[in-house]
KEPALO-876478 format. One record per residue: residue number from 1; z negated, x negated, y negated of N, C-alpha, C in turn. Coordinates in steps of 0.02 Angstrom, whole numbers, plus 50000, padded with zeros to 5 digits. Layout:
# KEPALO-876478
{node NUM; {Z; X; Y}; {Z; X; Y}; {Z; X; Y}}
...
***
This chain:
# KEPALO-876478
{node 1; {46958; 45809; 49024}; {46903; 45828; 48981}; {46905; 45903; 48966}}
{node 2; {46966; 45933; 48947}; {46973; 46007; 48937}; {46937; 46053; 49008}}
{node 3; {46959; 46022; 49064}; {46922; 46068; 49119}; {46847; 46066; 49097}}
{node 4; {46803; 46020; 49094}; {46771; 46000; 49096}; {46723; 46046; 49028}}
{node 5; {46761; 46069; 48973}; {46730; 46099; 48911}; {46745; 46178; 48951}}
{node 6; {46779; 46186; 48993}; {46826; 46258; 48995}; {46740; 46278; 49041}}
{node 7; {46734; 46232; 49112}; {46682; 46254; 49129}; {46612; 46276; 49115}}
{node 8; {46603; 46227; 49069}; {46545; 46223; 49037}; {46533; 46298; 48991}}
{node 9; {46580; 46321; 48961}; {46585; 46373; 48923}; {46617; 46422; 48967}}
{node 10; {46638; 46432; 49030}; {46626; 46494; 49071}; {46552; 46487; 49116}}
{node 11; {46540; 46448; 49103}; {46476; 46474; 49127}; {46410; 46501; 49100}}
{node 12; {46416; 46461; 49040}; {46375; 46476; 48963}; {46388; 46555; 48955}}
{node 13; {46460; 46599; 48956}; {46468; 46653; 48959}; {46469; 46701; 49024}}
{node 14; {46447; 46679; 49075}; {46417; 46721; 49154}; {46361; 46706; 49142}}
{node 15; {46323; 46658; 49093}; {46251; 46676; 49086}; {46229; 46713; 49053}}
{node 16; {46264; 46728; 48980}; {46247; 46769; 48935}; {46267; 46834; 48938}}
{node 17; {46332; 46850; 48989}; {46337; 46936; 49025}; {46290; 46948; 49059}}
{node 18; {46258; 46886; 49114}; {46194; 46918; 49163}; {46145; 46950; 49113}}
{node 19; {46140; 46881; 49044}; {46058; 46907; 49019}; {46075; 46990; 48998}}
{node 20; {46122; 46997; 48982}; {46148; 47058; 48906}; {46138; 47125; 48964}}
{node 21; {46159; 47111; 49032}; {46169; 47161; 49090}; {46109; 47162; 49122}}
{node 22; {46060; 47117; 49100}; {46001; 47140; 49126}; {45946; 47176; 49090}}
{node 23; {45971; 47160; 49030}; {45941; 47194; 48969}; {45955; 47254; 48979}}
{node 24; {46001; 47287; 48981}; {46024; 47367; 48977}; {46025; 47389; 49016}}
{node 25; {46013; 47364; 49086}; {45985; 47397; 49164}; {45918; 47387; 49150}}
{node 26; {45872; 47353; 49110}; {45797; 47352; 49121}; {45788; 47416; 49092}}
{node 27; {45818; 47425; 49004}; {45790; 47482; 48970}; {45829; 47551; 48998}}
{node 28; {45891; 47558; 49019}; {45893; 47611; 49077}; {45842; 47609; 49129}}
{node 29; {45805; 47574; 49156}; {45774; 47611; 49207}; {45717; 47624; 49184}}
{node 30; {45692; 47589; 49128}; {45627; 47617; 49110}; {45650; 47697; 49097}}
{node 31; {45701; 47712; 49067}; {45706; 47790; 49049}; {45723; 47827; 49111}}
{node 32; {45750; 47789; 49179}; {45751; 47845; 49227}; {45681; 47836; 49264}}
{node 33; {45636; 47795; 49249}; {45580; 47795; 49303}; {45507; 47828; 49238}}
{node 34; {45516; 47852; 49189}; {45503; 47871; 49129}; {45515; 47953; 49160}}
{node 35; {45578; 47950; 49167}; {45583; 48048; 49186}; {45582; 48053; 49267}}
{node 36; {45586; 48010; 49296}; {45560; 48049; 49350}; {45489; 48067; 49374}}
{node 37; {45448; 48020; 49330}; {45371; 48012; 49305}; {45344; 48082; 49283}}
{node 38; {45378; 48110; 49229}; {45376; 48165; 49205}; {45398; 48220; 49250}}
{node 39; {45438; 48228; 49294}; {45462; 48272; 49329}; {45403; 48279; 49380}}
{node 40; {45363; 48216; 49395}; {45327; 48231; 49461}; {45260; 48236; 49443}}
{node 41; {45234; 48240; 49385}; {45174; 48242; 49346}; {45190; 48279; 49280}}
{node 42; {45201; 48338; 49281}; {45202; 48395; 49244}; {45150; 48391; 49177}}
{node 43; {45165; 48389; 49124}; {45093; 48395; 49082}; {45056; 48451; 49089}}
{node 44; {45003; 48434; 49114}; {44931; 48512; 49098}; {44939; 48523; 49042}}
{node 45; {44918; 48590; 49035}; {44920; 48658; 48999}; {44865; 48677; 49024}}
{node 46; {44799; 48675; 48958}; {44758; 48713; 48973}; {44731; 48796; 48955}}
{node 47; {44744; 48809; 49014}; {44743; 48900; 48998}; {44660; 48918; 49025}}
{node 48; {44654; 48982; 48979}; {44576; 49007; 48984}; {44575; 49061; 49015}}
{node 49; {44544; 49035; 49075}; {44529; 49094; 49114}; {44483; 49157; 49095}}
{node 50; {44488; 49211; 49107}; {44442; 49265; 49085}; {44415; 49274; 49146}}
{node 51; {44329; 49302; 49181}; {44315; 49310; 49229}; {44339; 49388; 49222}}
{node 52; {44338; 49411; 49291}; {44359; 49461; 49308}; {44289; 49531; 49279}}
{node 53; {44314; 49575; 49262}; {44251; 49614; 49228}; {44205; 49638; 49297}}
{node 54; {44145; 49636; 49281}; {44083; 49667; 49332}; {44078; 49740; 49346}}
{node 55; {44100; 49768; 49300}; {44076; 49858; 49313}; {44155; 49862; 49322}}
{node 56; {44135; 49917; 49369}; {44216; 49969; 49378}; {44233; 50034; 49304}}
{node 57; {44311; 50014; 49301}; {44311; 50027; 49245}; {44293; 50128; 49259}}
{node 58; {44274; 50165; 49209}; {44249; 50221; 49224}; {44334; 50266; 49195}}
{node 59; {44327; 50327; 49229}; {44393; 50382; 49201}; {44369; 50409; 49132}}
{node 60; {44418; 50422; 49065}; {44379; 50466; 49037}; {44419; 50531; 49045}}
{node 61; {44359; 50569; 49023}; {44402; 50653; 49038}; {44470; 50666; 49003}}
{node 62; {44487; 50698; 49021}; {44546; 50724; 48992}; {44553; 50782; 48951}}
{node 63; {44576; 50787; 48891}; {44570; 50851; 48861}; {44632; 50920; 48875}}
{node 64; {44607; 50974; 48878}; {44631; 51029; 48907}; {44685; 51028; 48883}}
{node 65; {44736; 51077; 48887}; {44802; 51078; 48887}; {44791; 51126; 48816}}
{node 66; {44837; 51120; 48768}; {44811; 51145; 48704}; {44851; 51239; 48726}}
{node 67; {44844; 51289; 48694}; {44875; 51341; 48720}; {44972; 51346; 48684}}
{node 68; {44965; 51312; 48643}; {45045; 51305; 48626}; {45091; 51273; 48678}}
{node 69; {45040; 51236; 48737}; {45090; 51190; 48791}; {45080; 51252; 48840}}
{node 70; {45146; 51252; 48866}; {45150; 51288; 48927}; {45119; 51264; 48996}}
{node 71; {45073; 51280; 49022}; {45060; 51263; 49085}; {45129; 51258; 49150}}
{node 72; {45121; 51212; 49175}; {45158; 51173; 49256}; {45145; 51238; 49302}}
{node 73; {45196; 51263; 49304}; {45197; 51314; 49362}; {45224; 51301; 49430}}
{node 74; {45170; 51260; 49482}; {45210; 51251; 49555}; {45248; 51306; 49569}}
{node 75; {45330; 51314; 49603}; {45358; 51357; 49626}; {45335; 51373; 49705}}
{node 76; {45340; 51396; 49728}; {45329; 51398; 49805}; {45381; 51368; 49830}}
{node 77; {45370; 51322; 49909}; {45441; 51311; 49939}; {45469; 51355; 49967}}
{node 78; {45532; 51376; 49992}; {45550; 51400; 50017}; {45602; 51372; 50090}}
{node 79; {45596; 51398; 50129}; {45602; 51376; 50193}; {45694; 51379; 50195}}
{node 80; {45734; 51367; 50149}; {45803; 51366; 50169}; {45806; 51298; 50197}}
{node 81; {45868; 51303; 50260}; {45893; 51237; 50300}; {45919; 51197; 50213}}
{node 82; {45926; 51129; 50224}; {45934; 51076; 50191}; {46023; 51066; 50212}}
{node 83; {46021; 51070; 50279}; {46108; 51040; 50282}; {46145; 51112; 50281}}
{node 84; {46203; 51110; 50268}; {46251; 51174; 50277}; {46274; 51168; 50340}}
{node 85; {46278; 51218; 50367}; {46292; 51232; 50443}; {46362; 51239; 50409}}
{node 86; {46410; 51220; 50453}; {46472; 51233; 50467}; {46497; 51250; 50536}}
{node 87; {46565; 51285; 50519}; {46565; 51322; 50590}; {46594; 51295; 50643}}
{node 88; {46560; 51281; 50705}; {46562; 51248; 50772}; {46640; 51255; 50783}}
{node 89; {46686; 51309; 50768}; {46748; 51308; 50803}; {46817; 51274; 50761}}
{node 90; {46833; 51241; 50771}; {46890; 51189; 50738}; {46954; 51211; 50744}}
{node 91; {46971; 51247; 50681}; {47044; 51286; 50684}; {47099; 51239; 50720}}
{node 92; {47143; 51253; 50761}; {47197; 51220; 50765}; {47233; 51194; 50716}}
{node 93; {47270; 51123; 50740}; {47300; 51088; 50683}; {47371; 51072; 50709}}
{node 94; {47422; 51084; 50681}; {47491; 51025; 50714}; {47498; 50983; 50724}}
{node 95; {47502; 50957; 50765}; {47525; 50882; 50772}; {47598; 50871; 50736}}
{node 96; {47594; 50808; 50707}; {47685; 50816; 50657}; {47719; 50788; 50725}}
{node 97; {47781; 50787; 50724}; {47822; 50781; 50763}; {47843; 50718; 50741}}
{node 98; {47841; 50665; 50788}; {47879; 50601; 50751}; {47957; 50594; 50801}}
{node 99; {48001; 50587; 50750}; {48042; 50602; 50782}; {48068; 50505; 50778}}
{node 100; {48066; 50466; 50837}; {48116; 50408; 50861}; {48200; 50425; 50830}}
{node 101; {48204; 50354; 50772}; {48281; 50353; 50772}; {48331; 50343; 50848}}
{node 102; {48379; 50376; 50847}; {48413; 50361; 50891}; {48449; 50281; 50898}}
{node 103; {48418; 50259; 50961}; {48445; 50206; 50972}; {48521; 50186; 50973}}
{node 104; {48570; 50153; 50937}; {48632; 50152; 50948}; {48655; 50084; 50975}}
{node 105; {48699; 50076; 51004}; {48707; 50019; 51041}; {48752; 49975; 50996}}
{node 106; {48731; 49908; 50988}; {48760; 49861; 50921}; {48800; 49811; 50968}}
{node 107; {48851; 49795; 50950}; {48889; 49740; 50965}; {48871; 49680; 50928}}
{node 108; {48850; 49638; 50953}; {48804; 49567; 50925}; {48845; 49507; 50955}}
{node 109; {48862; 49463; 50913}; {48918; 49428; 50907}; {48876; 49345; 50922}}
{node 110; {48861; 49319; 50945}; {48819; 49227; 50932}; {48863; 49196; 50945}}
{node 111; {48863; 49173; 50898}; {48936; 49095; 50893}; {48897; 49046; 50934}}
{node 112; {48957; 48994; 50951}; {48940; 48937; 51016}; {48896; 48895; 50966}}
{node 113; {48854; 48868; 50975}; {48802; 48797; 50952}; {48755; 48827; 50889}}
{node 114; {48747; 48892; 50905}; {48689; 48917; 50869}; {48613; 48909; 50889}}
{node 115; {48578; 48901; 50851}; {48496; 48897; 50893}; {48470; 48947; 50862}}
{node 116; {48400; 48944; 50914}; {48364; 48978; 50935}; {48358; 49041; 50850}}
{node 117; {48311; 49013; 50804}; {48296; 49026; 50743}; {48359; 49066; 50703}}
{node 118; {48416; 49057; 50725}; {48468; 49077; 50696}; {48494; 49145; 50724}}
{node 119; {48494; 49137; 50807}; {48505; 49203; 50841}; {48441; 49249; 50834}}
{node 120; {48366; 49229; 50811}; {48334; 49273; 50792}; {48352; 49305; 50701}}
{node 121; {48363; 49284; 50684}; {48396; 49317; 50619}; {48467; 49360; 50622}}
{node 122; {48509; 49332; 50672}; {48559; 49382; 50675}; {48535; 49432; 50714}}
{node 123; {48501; 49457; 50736}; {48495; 49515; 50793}; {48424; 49552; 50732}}
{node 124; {48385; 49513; 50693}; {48356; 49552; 50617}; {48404; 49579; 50581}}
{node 125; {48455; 49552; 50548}; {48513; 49588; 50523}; {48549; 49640; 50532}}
{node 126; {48565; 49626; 50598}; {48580; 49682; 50643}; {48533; 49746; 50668}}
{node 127; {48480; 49748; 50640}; {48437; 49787; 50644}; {48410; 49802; 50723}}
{node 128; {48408; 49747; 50755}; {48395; 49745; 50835}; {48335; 49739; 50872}}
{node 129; {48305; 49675; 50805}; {48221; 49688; 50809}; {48169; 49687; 50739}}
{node 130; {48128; 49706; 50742}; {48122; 49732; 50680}; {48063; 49657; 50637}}
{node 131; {48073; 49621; 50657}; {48032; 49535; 50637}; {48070; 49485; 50667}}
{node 132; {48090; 49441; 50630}; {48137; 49392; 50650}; {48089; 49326; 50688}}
{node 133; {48026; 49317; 50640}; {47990; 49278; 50646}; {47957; 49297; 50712}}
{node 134; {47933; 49364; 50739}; {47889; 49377; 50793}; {47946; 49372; 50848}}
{node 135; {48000; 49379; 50845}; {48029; 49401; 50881}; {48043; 49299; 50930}}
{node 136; {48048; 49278; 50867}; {48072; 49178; 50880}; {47983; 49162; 50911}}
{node 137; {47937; 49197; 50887}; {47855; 49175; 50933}; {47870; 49187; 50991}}
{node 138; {47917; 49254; 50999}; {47876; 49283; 51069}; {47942; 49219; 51122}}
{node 139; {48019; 49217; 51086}; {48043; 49163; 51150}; {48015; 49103; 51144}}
{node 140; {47993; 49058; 51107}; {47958; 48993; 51099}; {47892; 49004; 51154}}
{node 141; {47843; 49058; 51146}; {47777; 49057; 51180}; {47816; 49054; 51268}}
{node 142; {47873; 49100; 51288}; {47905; 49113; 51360}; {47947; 49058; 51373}}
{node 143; {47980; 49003; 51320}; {48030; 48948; 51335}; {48068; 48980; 51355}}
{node 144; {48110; 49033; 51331}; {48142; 49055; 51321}; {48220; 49040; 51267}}
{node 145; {48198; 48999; 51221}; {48230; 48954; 51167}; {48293; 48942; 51198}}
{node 146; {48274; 48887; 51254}; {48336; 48857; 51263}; {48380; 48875; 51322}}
{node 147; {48362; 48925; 51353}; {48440; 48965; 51377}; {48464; 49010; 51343}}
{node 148; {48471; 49009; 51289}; {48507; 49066; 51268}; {48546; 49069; 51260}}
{node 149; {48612; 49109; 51262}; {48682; 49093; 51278}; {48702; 49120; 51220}}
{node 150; {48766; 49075; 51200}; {48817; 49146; 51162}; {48876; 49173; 51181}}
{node 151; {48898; 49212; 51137}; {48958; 49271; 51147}; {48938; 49346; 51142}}
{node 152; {48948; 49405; 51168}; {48964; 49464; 51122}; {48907; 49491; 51193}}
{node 153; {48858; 49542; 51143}; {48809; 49550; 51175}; {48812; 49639; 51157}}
{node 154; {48799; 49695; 51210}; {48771; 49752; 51162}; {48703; 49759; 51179}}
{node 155; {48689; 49763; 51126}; {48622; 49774; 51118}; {48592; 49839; 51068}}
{node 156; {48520; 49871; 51074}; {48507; 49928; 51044}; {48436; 49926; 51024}}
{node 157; {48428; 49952; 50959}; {48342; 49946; 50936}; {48276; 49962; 50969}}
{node 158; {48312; 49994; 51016}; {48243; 50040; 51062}; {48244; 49978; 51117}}
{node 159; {48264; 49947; 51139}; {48226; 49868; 51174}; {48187; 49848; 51174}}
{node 160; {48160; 49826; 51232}; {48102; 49796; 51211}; {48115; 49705; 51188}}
{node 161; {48086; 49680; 51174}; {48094; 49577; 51170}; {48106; 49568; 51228}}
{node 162; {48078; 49594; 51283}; {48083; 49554; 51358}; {48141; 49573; 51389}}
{node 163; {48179; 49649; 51355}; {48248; 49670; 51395}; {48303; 49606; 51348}}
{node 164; {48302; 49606; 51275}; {48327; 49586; 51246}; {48362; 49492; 51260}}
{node 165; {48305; 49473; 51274}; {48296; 49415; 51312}; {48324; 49400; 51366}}
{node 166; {48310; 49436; 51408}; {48343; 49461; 51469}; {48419; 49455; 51468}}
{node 167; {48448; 49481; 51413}; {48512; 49521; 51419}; {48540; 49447; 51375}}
{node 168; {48492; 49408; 51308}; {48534; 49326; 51296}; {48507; 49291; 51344}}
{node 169; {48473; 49280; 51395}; {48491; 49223; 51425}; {48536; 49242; 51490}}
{node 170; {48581; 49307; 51490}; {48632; 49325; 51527}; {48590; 49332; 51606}}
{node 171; {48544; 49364; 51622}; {48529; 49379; 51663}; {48540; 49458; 51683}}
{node 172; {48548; 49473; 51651}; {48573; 49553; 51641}; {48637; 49582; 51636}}
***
């Protein structure tokens, strides 16, 4: 018998959420179909047109310049150039002298079971190349990575990546 009251009164209450939820979706939409009503049917405003006048309107004279005002005196133009000429010949200049540190030759040490990422930071340290990160692009882009050998290398700043390379994967 309890099922039997339990149903009866859940359903009594899914009827009375539908009615209550249809109630408050009806009067919401009357207010959104209410303003969009209004949005698409603007209220008139009645404004009064004036016709445009028939006669052209006339100038009136103007009264003379009293003698206490100074009269507008056009200057004459005068024919000077507008740009400044400057002079066609361009003094000599120095070039600065850039003077290249001297390359010195570094003894560079790579322990056995080092990688790739690691021997590019020791040879940054060492002041060998001057980006650790460009230097690990340029062997990754050549596959270059994985021969690289270790043990005692000399090496010098004025290298290029491709001698450098050259000289760890012991081809040199």
């Amino acid at each position: 018998m309890k099922k039997r009251y339990f149903m009866f009164g859940f359903g009594a209450g899914m009827i009375a959420a539908c009615i209550i939820f249809f109630i408050i979706y009806a009067k919401q939409r009357e207010a959104w179909v209410r303003d969009v009503q209004s949005a698409a049917n603007p209220r008139r405003v009645a404004v009064q047109i004036t016709p445009p006048p028939t006669a052209a309107p006339t100038l009136q004279p103007t009264e003379p310049p009293s003698p206490s005002e100074e009269p507008l005196i056009e200057e004459p133009l005068t024919e000077e150039p507008l740009v400044e000429e400057f002079p066609t010949e361009v003094p000599p200049t120095e070039e600065p002298i850039i003077e290249e540190p001297a390359s010195e030759t570094i003894l560079v040490v790579i322990p056995r079971g080092t990688y790739g990422g690691d021997i590019c930071r020791i040879l940054y340290e060492n002041g060998i190349v001057p980006d650790a990160a460009e230097f690990q692009t340029f062997l990754a882009e050549n596959n270059y990575m994985r021969n690289l050998q270790f043990g005692e290398f000399n090496l010098n700043s004025g290298m290029s990546y491709q001698e450098i390379s050259e000289i760890l994967r012991g081809l040199r």
